[in-house]
N, C-alpha and C positions, 0 to 999 in steps of 0.2 A: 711925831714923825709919821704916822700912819696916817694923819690927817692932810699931810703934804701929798704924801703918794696919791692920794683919794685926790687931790683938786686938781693936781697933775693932768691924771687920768681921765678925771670929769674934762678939761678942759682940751685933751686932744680925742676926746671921742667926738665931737661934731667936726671938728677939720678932716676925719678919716672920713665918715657918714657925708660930707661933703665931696670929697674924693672920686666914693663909692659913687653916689649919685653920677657927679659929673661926666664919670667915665661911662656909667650905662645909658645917660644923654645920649651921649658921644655913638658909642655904640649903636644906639636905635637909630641915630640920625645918618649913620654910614649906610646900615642894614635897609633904612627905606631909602638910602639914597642907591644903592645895588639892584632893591628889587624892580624899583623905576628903571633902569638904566637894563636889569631885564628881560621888563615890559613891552621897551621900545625895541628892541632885539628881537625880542619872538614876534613882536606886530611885523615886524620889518622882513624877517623870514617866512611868516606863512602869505604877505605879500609876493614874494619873489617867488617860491612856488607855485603858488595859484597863475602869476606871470608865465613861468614857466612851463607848466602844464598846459592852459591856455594856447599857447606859442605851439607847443605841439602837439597838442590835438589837433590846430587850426592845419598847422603842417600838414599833418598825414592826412586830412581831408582832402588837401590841394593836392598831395603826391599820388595817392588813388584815383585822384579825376583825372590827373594827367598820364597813368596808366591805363588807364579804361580808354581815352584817346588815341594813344600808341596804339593799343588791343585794338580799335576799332579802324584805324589806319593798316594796322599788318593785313585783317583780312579783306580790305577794299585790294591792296597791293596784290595776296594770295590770289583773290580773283580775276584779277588784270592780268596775273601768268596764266592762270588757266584758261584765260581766252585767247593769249599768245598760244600756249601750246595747241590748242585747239585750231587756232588757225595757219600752225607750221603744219600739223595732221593733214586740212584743207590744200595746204600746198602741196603737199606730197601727193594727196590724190591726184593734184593737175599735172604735177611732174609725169605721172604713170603715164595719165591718158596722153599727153603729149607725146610720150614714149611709144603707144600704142600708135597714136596718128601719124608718127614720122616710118615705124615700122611696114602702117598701111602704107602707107604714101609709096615705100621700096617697093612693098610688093604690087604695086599696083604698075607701077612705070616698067616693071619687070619685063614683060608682053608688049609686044609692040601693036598685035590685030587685036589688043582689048585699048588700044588707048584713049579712045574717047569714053567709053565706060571709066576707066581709069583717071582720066583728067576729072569725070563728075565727081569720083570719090575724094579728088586731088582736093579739090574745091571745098567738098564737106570735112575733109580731113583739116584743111587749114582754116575753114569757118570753127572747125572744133579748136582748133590750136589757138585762134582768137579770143574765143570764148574763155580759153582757156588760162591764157595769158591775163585778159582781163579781168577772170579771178583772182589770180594771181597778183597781179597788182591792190585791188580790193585787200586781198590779205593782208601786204605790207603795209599799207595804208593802215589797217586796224591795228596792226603789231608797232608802226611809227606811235600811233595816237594812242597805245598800252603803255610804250616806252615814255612818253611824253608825261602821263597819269602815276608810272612808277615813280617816276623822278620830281613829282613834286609831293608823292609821300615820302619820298626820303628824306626832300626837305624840309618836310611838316616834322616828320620823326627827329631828326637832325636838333629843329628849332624848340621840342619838347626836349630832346635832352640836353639841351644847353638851359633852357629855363629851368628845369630840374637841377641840374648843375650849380645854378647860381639860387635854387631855392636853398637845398642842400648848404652851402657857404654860409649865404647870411642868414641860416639858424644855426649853424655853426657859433656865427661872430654873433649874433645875441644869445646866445647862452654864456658863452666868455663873455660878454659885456653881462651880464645880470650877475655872473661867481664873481667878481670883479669886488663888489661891496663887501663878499663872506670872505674873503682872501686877503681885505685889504682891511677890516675892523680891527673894536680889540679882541676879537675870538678868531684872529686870525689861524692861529697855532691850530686852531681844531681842526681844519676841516683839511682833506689832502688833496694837493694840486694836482 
């Protein structure tokens, strides 16, 4: 009887030792098939960061140039009022002396036995007022061609914040387009939308 158990035993030892094997095949052949599957996962992420990193670096290059432009447009702008205000200033002068010339001018027609003295000064009074005027004209003419100089930097300002705008955007929409692969894998669960 002990000789039965024994052949028994002899004879389901290699189906079990068979078993064994098979399942740690099995086993190895899952485990490198994971580590592969892995491999291609981390290659495929440290792609899309370097992409992404990339992306904006390149960004903030381009967003700094087109602030440095704005910058450089504000104070062309800044100086086109200063030359307005400098030549409202010029106005004012001409306004006074004008003010002075019309004043002469009364006092001069005041008197009747100075009138020809008085007509001379009439004359220089209103040679000044010409002068004076014609200044004056000059002025708006500079503060027209200010205005004209303001208004096409606001344009330019205008047309960098709209290009900014839509830089802004589609680095928005390529970065949702590059999460797009991490969101949508089988490691989707991991990562938070």
């Amino acid at each position: 009887m002990n000789t039965e158990s024994k052949t028994t035993a002899d004879e389901q030892s290699p189906d079990v030792l068979e078993q064994v094997v098979s399942t740690m095949t099995e086993f190895r052949e899952e485990m490198e098939y994971f580590d592969g599957v892995g491999t291609k996962i981390a290659a495929k992420t440290r792609f899309i960061i370097k992409v992404v990193f990339t992306t904006l670096l390149l960004s903030s290059i381009y967003l700094g140039f087109m602030i440095y432009q704005m910058a450089n447009n504000m104070s062309d702008m800044t100086l086109h009022l200063e030359n307005m205000y400098s030549n409202f200033g010029t106005m004012s002068e001409d306004m006074h002396a004008i003010t002075l010339s019309v004043d002469s001018m009364n006092r001069s027609i005041s008197g009747m036995p100075v009138i020809v003295e008085s007509m001379a000064q009439m004359d220089n009074d209103l040679r000044a007022i010409n002068g004076s005027v014609f200044e004056i004209n000059k002025n708006i003419t500079a503060i027209d061609n200010d205005m004209v100089i303001i208004n096409v930097n606001m344009q330019e300002i205008t047309g960098r914040l709209s290009n900014m705008r839509h830089a802004v955007n589609s680095m928005s929409y390529d970065v949702n387009e590059m999460a797009a692969p991490m969101n949508s894998g089988p490691m989707s669960g991991i990562w938070p939308r």
